[in-house]
N, C-alpha and C positions, 0 to 999 in steps of 0.2 A: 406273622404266623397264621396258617392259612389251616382251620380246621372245620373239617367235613358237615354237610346236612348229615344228623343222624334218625336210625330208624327205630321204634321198640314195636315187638311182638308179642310179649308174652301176655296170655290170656286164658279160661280156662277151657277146661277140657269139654269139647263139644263136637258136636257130627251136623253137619249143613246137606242138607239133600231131601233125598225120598225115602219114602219106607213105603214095603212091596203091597204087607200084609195081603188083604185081598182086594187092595184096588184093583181093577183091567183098565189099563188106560192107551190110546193109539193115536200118535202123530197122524192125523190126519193133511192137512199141509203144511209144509216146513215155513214154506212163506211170510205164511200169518200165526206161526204156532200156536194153532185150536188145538185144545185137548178135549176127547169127549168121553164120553163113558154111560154105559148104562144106569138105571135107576134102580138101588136095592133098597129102597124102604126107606123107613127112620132111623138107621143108622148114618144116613148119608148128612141127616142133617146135622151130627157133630163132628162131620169133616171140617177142617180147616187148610188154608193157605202159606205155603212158605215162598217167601219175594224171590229166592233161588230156584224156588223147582216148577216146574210148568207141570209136576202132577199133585194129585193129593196127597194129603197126611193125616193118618190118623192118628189120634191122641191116643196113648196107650200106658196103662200101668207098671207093665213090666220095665226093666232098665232098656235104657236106647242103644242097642252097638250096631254096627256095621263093619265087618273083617274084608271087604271089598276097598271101602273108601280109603281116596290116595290124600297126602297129605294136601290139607292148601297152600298154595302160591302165594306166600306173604313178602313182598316185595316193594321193596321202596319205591319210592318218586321216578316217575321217568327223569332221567337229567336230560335235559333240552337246553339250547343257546336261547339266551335273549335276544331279541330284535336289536337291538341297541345296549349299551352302555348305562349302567346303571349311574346318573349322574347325584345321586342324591345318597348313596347311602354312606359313605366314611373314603376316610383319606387312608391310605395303605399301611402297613406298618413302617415302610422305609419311609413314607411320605412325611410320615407323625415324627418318623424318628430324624430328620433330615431338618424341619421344620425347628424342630425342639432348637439343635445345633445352630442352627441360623439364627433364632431369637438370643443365645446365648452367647453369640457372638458381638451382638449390639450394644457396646458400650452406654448408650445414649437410655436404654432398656435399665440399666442396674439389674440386672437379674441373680437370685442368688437359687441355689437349688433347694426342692423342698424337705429334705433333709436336713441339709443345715441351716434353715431359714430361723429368723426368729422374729419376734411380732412387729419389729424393724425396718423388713425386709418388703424386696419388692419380688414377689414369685408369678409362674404362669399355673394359672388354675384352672386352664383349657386350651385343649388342640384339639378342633375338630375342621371335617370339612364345611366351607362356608357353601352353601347351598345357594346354584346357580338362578336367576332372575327366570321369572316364567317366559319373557319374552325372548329369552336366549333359549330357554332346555324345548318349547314347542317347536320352532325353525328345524331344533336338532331330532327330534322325536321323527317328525311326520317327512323330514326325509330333504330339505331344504336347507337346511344351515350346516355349519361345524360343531360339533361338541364343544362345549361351553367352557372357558376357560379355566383351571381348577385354581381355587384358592384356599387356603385354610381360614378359620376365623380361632384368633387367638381370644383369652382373657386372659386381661391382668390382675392382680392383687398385690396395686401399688401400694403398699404399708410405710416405705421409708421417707415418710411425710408426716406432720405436723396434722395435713387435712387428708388423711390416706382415702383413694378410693378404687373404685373398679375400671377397668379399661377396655374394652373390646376394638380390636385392631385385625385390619385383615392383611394378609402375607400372601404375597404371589409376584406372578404367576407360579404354578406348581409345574416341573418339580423345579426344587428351591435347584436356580442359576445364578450367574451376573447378574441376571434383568430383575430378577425376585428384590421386592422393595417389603414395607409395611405400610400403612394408611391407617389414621383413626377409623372405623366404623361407624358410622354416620347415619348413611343415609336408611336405613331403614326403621330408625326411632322417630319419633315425634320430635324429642326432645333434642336439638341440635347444639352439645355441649363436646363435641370429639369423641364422641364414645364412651364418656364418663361420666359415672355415679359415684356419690358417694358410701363409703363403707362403715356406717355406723355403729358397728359389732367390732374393729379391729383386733382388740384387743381380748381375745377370750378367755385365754390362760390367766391374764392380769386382772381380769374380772372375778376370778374364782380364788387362787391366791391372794392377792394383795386389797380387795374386798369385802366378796362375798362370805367367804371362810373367817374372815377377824372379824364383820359382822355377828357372823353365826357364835363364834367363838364368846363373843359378849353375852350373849345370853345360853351359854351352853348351861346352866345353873336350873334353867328356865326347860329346854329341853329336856335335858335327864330327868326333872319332875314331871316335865309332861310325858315323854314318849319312852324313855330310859335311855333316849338316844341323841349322838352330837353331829355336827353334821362340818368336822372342818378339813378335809382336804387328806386324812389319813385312811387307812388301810382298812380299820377297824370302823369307820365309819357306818352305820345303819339309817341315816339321813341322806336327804340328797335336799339339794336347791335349786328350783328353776323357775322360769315363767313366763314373760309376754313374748310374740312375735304378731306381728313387727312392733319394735320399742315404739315408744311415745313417739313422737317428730313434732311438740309445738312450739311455737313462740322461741324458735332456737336451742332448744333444751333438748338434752335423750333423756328419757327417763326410765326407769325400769320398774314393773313391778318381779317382785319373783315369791316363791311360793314353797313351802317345808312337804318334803313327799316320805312318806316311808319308803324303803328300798324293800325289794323283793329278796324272800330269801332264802332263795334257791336258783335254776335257770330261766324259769319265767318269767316273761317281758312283763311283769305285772304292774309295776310302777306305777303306770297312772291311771291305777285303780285305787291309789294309796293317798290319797290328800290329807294334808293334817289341818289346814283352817289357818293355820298362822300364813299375814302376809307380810312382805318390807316392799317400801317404796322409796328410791333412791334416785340423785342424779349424776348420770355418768358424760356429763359433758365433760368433750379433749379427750385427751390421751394422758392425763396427768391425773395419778390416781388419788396425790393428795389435794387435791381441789373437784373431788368429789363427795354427793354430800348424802346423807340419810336422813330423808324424809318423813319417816312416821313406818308404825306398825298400824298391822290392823288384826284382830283377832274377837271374832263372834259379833262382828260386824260395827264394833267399836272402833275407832282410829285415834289411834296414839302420835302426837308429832316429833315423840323424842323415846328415845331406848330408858330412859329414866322416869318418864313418863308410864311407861310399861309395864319395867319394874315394878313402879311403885304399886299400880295397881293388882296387878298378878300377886304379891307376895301381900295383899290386903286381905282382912276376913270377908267371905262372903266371893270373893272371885269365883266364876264359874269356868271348872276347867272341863272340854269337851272331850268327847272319846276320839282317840283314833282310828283310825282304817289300817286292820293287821293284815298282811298275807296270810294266806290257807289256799288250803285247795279247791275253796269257793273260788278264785281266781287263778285258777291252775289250768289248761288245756288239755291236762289226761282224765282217760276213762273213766268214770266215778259212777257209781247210783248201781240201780241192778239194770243187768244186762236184757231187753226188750227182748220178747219172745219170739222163738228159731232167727235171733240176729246173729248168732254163732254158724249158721248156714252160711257157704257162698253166694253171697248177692248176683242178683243180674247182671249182665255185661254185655259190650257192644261188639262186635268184631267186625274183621274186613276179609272175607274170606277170600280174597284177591290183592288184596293191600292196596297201596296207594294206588287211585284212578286220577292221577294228577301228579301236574311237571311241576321242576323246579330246576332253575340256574344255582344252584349253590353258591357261585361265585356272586353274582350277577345279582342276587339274592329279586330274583325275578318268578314271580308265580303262575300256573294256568291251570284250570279249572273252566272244565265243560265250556262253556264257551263266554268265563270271563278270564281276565290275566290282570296282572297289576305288577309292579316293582316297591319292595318293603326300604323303607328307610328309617335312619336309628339315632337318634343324639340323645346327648348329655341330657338335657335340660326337659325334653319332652317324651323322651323314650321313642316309641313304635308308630309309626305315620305309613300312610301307602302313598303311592304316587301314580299318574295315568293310569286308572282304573275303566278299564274297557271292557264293553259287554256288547258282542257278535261284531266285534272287532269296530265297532264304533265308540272314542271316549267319553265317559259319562263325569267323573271327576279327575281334573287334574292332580287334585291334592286334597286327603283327608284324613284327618291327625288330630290328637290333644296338642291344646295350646298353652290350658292352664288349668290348676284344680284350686277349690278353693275351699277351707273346711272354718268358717267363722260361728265362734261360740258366742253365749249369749248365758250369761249368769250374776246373780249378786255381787259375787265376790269380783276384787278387781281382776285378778290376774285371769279367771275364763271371759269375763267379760272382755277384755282387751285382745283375746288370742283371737287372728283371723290368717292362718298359714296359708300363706301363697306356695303352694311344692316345688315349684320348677326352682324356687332357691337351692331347694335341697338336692333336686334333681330325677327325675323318674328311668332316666338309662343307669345310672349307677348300682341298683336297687331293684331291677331288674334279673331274678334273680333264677338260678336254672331249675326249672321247672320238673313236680313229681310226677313220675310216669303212672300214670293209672288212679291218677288223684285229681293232680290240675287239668290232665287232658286224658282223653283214652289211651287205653294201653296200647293202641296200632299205631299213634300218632307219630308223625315225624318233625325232628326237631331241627332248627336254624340256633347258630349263637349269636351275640351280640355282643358289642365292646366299646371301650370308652377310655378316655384319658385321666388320668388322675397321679399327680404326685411322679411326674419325668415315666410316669410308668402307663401301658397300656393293659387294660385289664380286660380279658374276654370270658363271660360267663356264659358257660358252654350247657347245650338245647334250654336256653329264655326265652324262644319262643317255640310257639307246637302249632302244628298245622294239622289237620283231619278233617274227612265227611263224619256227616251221625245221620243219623235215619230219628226225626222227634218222636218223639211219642204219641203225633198226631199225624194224619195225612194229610196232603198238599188241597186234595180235592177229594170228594167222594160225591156219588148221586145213585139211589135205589128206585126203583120202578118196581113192577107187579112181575117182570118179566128180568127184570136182570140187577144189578149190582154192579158199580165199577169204583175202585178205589186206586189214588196215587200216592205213590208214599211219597215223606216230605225228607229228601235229602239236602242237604245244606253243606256247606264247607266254610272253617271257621280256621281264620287267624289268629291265635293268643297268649300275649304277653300278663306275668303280675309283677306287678312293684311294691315295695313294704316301703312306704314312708313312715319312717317315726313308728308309729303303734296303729297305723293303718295298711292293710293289702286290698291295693286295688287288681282288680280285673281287666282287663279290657279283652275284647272279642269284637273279629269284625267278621260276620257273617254273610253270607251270598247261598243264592237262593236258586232253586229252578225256575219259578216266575221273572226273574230280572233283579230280584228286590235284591237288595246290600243294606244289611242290618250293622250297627253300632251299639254295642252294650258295655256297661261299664256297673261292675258290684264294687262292694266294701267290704271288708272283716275285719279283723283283728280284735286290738284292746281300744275300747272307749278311753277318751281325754275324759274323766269325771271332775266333778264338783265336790266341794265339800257339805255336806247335807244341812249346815245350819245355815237356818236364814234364805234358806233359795227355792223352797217352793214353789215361787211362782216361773220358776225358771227350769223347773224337772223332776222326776218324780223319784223319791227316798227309794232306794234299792238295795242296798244292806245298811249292814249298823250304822254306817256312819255318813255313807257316800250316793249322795245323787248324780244322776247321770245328769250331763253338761248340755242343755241342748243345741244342737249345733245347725245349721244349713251346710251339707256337700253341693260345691255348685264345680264342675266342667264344662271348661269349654274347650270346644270341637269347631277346626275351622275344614268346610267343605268347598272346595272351586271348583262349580259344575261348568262343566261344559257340553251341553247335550246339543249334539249334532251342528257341534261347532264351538267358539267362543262370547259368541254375543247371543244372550237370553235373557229373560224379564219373568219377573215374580207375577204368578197370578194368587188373587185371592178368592174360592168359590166359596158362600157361604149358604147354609143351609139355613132358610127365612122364614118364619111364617107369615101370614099373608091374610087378608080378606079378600077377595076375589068374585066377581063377576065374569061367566064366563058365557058364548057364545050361547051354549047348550043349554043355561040355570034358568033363563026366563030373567023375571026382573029381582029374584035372592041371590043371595051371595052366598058363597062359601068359605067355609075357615078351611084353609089349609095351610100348604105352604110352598116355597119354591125356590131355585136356584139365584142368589146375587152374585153377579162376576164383578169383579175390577183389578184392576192390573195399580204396583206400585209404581206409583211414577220415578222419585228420587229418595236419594239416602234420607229427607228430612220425616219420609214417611213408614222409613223400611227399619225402627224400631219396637217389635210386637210380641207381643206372651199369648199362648195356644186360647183360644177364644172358651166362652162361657157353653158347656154342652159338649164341647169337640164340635162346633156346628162349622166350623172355616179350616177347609184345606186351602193350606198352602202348596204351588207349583211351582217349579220352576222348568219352565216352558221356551220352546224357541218357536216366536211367533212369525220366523221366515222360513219354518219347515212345517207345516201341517201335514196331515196323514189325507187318506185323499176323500173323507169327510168334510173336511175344511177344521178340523179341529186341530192347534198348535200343539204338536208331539212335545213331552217333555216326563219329568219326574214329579211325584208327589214328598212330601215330607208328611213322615205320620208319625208321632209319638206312638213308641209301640210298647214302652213302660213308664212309669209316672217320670216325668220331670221335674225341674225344679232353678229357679232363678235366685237371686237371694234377698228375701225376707228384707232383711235392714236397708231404712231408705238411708242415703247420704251418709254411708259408714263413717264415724268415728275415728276407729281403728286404719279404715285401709285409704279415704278421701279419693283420691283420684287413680289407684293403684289398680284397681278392676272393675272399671263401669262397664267392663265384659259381661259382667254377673248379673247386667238388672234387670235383664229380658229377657227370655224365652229363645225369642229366632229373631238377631240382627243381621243388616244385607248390605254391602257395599258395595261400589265399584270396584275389580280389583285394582292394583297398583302394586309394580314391586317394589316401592318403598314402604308398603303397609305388609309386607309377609307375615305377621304374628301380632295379634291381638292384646300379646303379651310381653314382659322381658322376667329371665330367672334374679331381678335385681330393681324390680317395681317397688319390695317392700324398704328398700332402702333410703327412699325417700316418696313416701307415700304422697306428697303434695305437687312435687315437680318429677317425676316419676319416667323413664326412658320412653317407653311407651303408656301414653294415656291415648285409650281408646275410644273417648266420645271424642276425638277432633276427627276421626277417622271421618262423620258425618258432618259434611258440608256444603248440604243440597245438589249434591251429583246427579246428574240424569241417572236411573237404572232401566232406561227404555231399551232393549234388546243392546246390550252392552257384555262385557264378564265381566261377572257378578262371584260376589265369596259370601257362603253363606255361613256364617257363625253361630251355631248351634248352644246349646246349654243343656246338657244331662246333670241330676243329681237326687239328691234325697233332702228333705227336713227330717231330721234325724232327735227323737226326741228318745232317748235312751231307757229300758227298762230294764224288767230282771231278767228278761231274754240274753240282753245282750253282754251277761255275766258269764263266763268267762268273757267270750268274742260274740263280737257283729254277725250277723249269719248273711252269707251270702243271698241265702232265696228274699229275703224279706227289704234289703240293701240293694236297692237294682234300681237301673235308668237307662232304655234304650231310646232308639229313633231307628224307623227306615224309609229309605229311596227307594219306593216302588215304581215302575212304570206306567207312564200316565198317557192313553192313546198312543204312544210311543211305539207297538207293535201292533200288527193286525191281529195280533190274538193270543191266549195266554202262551207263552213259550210253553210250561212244563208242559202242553202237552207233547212234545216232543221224546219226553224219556219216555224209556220201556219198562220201566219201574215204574210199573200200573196194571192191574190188574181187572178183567171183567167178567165175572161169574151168571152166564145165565142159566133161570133154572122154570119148575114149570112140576107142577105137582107132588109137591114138597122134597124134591131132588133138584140137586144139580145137572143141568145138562151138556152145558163147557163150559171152557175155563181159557179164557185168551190171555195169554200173557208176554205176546208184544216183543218176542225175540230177546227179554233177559234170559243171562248165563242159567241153563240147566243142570250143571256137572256137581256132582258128588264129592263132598271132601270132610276131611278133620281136621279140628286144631284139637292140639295139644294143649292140658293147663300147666301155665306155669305162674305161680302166686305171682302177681305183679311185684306185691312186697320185695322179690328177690332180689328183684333188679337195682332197690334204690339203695342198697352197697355200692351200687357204682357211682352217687352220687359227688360233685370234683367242686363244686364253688367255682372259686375265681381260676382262671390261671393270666400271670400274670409277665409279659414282655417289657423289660427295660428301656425305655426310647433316650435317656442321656444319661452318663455317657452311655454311648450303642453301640454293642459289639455285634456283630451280624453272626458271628460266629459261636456267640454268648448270647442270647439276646436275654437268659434268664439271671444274668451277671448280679448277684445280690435281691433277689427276690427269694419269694415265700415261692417261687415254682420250680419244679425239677423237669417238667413232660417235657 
């Protein structure tokens, strides 16, 4: 099912142009659009500037109309062809649905559908497309090879086993023929076992039923004293139970801890704001649930080895029973307190009083902007990546994407202390979700959908992503003299998806600039993972009655494959030194100063590094067989442009070999297409021998003018307060990076746009006003509450891929469109 880029307009009511009052203003040459104008006194000096009108404006008290002004031109994206084939973004719908039929036809497979599956069974828990070898899709790019063969990459969730586990297998060639086979997946893990992990979780249902709940059930006696509440598997339930990810993995053993929550009690995600302090620690080794065992309680930091144990002590005199964590509105998301003064006014807002200045392939899901272009690509496991990312038609990165996120807590208790969630298990394209107009993104923005496999069924959440310019709140450049004024505004164009994992929404934005620079940012919000407040001060600070925030480390990784002015480049490193110094000129004293140290990374054993002491060392990434004609090697800079963050714990614990992605700042490899991902959505499943482990990836590789992948690290140390009650705030939860141009041009680009202005003046008057050939014309928009719009809001819609009626395709789904 093939649906549209879409547009939104609504905005409010405003008039873009001139007002007459009594300026005289006269094109003097069209050429260079001077505008001049005689000098009336001190009135002239509360003139100001509008970026649309090459006259002036004066500020004025009365209301603004103008009965002249024609509507504006609010128009979508130009639609343009891509150069090419976009080979990276998704398999078709017939492709998925064709695929599905094929796998279900392989006796050898046991597949059952996930409908009638049960925790026995061997189902497929992914169709997507396997994303072609770089050494294949460059050939096809730049105009020398075939388009890259298409395959799907399947996973399994082999269950009808004793030792059930995961499977990733590739199916091709596409479209499914004769020739079409299956192959384990292999070669691009570390881990060289057929494409197979184990699945330590099988059995989840069995875990809460035939467990957890006769657990709970044992001491329901003990709850209803404590909380009034039981927690076994029924309807009336006001408890819930949960807790470690990833499970224990030692010595052969799963072990679980899990954890007594209050439920929220109403629609707010509040839950794990609600910790009640009671923990069980169990062994869930096999699949046989009576030869698992219960380990101990622990409660107020005391560990009990036996439910009897527990007992006895709880119904002793003198037991200390702790308060709960209630729901309220202290943990609620709506409007509360008094209303902050003229907030009942229309806020500011952006407009585009031309609409989109920028293409798009819809299909092709292929983007262009001023003079970068890039092709969007979308999966399960990682969500939103770009691919051949080109600026003035020269490649700058082939490939720049999340690889992995990682949110590792840190507390007394056992079960925060053990949580260190790997997301891609859970998955960032599913969760993906369709974005609010005039909230997540401007209200002029235009939107892309995205889609995914899940459950024989293809799900596409329609505008998940939003594309727009914004004009910052800053300019690009400015410079004053005694004689003139010149200011650039700073327009930028931003790519952006969010994903809610769990009780988190991330952000992601990828930005492009007029300079050259391509910016990477990534926020948080939502609901904090809390603590239970006894006993963990030294791990967070008390935030209401009962509950301390959990501290945690957000660490993402970001894998970037530059290719600047070709594919073989080398990391320089400049750092900024101080110095004692003797110089020609000093005579026989020295100087303290300081001065430039270069050197270049040789090999992977040295391309390990966290942003230096000061910010005194930029990092480049440079090709040292194209200099500019200084002699200086053209290339990119890497600049943290908001706090980052690598993670805190040395030789985790919890995760062992699962994300040695996390322990540095900026790691550098050789590329390889067997290293495409840093990561796998199925690391946590066996933390010790792990599909990909990412420190073998270094093993003293030359990086002397080679391709190179640079693997980046955004995030936060996240030590939670009473801010972050209800939700995280985005302003304050932030981690970017950008690729700015390094000698790379003769000179800044933006000065290129006409979106600059230069005001000279000369006796406390303005004299003219050059503004560089931007649009002069006259217009209105219309307001329309943006609110309006989000009645149209649609969720998922959802196409059936087995069985597939092409003439059905919504055959037994939640979709009608």
């Amino acid at each position: 099912m093939k649906l549209p880029l879409s547009f939104s307009g609504g905005i409010a009511l405003l008039l873009i142009g001139s007002l007459a009052g009594d300026v005289v203003a006269t094109k003097l040459d069209p050429s260079r659009d001077l505008v001049r104008q005689k000098s009336r006194g001190r009135k002239n000096q509360m003139r100001s500037l509008v970026g649309r009108s090459n006259q002036h404006i004066t500020h004025q008290s009365r209301p603004y109309t103008n009965e002249y002004a024609s509507p504006c031109q609010i128009t979508p994206p130009q639609e343009i062809k891509a150069p090419k084939e976009n080979v990276w973004y998704g398999l078709t719908d017939d492709e998925t649905a064709d695929v599905a039929k094929w796998l279900f036809g392989r006796p050898e497979l046991n597949l059952t559908t996930t409908e009638n599956a049960g925790e026995w069974d061997n189902t497929i828990a992914l169709i997507e497309l396997h994303r072609p070898n770089k050494s294949e899709a460059i050939p096809y790019l730049d105009g020398s090879g075939p388009a890259p063969t298409r395959h799907a990459h399947v996973r399994l969730n082999n269950r009808a086993t004793t030792d059930p586990y995961f499977a990733d297998i590739l199916v091709g060639p596409l479209p499914v023929s004769n020739a079409t086979t299956w192959e384990p997946l292999e070669f691009p893990y570390t881990r060289k076992t057929q494409g197979q992990v184990r699945n330590v979780e099988p059995d989840g249902e069995t875990v809460y039923s035939e467990w957890l709940f006769k657990i709970s059930a044992s001491i329901a006696d003990i709850t209803l004293d404590l909380w009034n509440g039981t927690a076994l598997g029924l309807e009336n339930d006001t408890l819930d139970i949960w807790g470690i990810d990833p499970l224990w993995q030692d010595d052969g053993r799963i072990i679980r801890w899990d954890m007594f929550w209050n439920m929220a009690d109403d629609e707010f995600d509040s839950e794990t704001l609600l910790p009640l302090g009671l923990y069980l620690k169990s062994d869930v080794t096999g699949r046989d649930p009576s030869q698992w065992k219960l380990l101990g309680w622990m409660y107020n930091d005391i560990f009990y080895e036996t439910t009897e144990e527990f007992r006895k002590a709880y119904w002793s005199p003198g037991f200390v029973k702790l308060k709960p964590n209630v729901d309220g509105a202290w943990a609620h998301t709506e409007q509360r307190g008094p209303v902050p003064p003229q907030d009942r006014k229309q806020p500011p807002v952006m407009i585009a009083p031309d609409g989109a200045r920028y293409s798009v392939d819809a299909e092709r899901k292929y983007v262009t902007w001023m003079d970068f272009s890039f092709y969007i690509a979308f999966n399960r496991d990682t969500g939103l990546s770009l691919f051949d990312i080109k600026y003035k038609g020269q490649r700058v990165l082939y490939e720049l994407g999340l690889q992995e996120a990682l949110a590792h807590y840190a507390a007394n208790d056992p079960v925060q202390s053990s949580v260190a969630y790997l997301d891609s298990y859970y998955g960032f394209g599913p969760y993906a979700f369709e974005l609010l107009k005039g909230y997540d993104c401007p209200s002029y923005a235009s939107y892309l959908n995205t889609s995914f496999y899940k459950d024989e069924e293809t799900h596409t959440h329609v505008d998940s992503l939003c594309l727009f310019e914004f004009d910052a709140d800053y300019p690009m450049a400015r410079h004053s003299t005694s004689e003139f004024v010149s200011v650039t505004k700073n327009v930028y164009f931003t790519l952006r998806s969010v994903s809610t994992i769990g009780n988190y929404d991330y952000m992601f934005s990828y930005n492009f600039h007029m300079d050259g620079t391509i910016g990477v940012e990534v926020r948080a919000s939502g609901y904090i993972q809390s603590a239970y407040y006894a006993n963990n001060q030294d791990f967070g600070y008390q935030i209401h009655d009962s509950l301390s925030g959990s501290m945690h480390d957000h660490v993402l990784n970001f894998k970037a494959d530059f290719d600047i002015l070709g594919p073989n480049n080398t990391i320089e490193l400049v750092s900024v030194v101080p110095v004692t110094k003797q110089f020609s000129w000093s005579g026989n004293k020295t100087r303290n100063t300081m001065q430039l140290g270069r050197s270049f990374i040789h090999s992977e054993d040295e391309a390990r590094l966290n942003w230096g002491f000061n910010g005194q060392t930029q990092l480049h990434v440079v090709n040292q067989d194209k200099p500019n004609k200084f002699g200086e090697p053209r290339g990119y800079r890497i600049l943290p442009s908001a706090g980052t963050a690598h993670l805190t714990v040395l030789n985790s614990s919890n995760l062992v070999h699962a994300a040695h992605w996390a322990e540095y700042d900026v790691q550098v490899t050789r590329q390889h297409d067997f290293e495409p991902t840093s990561a796998h959505p199925y690391n946590s499943q066996d933390i010790h021998n792990p599909p990909v482990d990412f420190s073998t990836f270094f093993n003293g590789e030359s990086l002397n003018q080679t391709d190179l992948v640079v693997w980046l690290n955004l995030g936060m140390h996240h030590v939670p307060h009473t801010g972050d009650l209800p939700n995280t705030v985005f302003t304050t939860a932030h981690s970017g990076v950008a690729f700015t141009p390094l000698n790379y041009l003769p000179g800044d680009p933006s000065r290129e746009t006409v979106n600059m202005v230069r005001v000279d003046y000369s006796d406390g008057a303005a004299t003219a006003v050059r503004t560089f050939g931007q649009s002069n014309e006259t217009c209105s928009v219309v307001l329309q509450p943006v609110e309006n719009e989000l009645w149209s809001y649609q969720g998922d819609v959802v196409v059936r891929k087995f069985p597939y009626d092409p003439n059905d395709p919504f055959y037994e789904t939640d979709s009608d469109a």
